[in-house]
N, C-alpha and C positions, 0 to 999 in steps of 0.2 A: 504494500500500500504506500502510494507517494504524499508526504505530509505534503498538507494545504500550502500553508508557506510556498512552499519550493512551487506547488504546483501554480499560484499567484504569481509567481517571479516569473515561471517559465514561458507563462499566457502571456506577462504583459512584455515580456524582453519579444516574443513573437510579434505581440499588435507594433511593434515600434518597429520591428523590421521591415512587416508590413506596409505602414502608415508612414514609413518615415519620408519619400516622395514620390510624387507621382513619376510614372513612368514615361519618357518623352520617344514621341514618333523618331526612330536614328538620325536619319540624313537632317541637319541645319543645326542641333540641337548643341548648342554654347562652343567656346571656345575648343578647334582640336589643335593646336599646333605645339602645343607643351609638354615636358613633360606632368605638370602638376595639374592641365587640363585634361592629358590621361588617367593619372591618379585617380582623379576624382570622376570621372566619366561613371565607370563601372558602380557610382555610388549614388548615381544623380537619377535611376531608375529601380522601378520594381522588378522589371523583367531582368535587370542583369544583378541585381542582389540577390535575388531569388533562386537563381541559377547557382551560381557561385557554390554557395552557403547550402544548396543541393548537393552539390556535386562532393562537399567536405562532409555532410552528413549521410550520405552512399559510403562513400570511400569509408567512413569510421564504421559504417553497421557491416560492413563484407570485411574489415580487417587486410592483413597481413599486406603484401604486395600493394593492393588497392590502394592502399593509404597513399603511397606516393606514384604512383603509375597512373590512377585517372586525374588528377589535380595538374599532372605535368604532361598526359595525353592532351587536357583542356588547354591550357596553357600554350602550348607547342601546337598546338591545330591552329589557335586562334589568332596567332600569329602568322600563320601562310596564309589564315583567310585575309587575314590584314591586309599583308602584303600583297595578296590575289587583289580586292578592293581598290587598293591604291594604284594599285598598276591598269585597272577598269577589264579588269576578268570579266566577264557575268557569270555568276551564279544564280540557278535557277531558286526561288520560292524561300528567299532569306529572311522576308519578314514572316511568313508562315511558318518557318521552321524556325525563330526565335522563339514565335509565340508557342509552338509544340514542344519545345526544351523545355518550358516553364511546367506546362503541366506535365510531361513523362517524365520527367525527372524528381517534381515532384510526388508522381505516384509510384513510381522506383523508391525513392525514398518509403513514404507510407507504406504500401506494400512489402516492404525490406526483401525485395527483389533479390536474391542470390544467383548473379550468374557470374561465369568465368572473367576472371580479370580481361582477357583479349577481349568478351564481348562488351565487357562495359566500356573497355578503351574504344570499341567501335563506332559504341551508344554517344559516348561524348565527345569523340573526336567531331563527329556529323553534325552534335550542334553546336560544337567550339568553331566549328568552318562558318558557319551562321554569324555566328555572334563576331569573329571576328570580319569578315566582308562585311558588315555592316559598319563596323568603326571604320576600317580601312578606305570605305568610300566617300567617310566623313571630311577625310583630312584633304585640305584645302591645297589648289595646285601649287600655289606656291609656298609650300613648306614640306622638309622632306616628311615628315612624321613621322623619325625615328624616335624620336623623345616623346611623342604622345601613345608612339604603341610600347614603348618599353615602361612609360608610367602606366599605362593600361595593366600591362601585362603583371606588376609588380601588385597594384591593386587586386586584383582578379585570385593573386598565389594569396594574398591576405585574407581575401574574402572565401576561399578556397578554407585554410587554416584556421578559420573562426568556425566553417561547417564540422570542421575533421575534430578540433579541439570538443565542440560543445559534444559531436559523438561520442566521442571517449569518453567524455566528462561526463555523460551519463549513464555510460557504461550499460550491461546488461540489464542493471535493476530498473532500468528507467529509459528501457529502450523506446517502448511506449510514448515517451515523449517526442524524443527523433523523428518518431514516425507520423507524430501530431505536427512536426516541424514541414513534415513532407505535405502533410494533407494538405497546410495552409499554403505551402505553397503551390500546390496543384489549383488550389481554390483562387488564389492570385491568377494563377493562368488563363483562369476560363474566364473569369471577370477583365482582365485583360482581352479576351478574344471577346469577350460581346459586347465589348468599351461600357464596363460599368464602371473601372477606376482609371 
């Protein structure tokens, strides 16, 4: 049984992750040419906090390997998608498949999905390419945008780290919460796809 307390703490550290800003449409969305406009990028949405903080609460409920293989799968994807973006690749269906990271990823999480390390590398590598074209085609011609995808990319391992941390942190006894972590964020996702937030 999870004392009240903790379980008040856990609710309200969730609604503030939730509530904390609204999620902006990619392309025009504030400054990209920095690295401290990257930084904070990944922080200035639901859909890419949500993600993140996904992907570190997977990687903690699957253990071993996971823990640092799908954070640096994400990472390292999301950076060719970068690159692919900035260079004007097309990729097909990148805002649809941001907005289906939010929820499969959250319901991976809730569900505490156990598959093989390689398929979950697969799972997130697909919408790390997402999420990175989408910044990548943020950055403006004239700026290289090495310093706003390497701030990206440094925020992203943070937000990655806070998922992985809080898994651990609640360990077996209170996996139940992780997985309360997933739900909200699956529930972000679909309220994101019907534009309720």
């Amino acid at each position: 049984m999870i004392p009240a307390p903790m379980k008040r703490t856990a609710f309200s550290a969730i609604l503030l992750l939730v509530a904390a800003m609204p999620a902006y449409a990619h392309v025009g969305a504030g400054a990209t040419s920095s690295l401290s406009a990257g930084f904070m990028h990944p922080l200035s949405g639901l859909d890419h906090m949500t993600v993140m903080i996904a992907v570190g609460l997977w990687a903690a409920l699957k253990g071993g390997k996971a823990i640092w293989a799908w954070p640096l799968a994400f990472v390292g994807v999301m950076l060719v998608g970068g690159a692919l973006g900035m260079l004007h690749v097309s990729v097909p269906f990148v805002e649809p498949g941001i907005l289906a990271s939010v929820v499969a990823l959250g319901l991976l999480v809730a569900l505490a999905v156990d598959l093989p390390v390689s398929a979950g590398v697969a799972i997130i590598g697909l919408f790390a390419l997402f999420h990175g074209h989408a910044h990548g085609t943020e950055v403006p011609e004239n700026a290289g945008g090495l310093e706003y995808m390497a701030g990206f990319a440094v925020a992203t391992a943070l937000l990655h780290a806070i998922g992985i941390a809080a898994g651990l942190g609640l360990g077996i006894r209170f996996r139940g919460l992780a997985r309360a972590a997933g739900a909200a964020c699956a529930a972000v996702g679909v309220s994101l796809v019907f534009g309720v937030l």
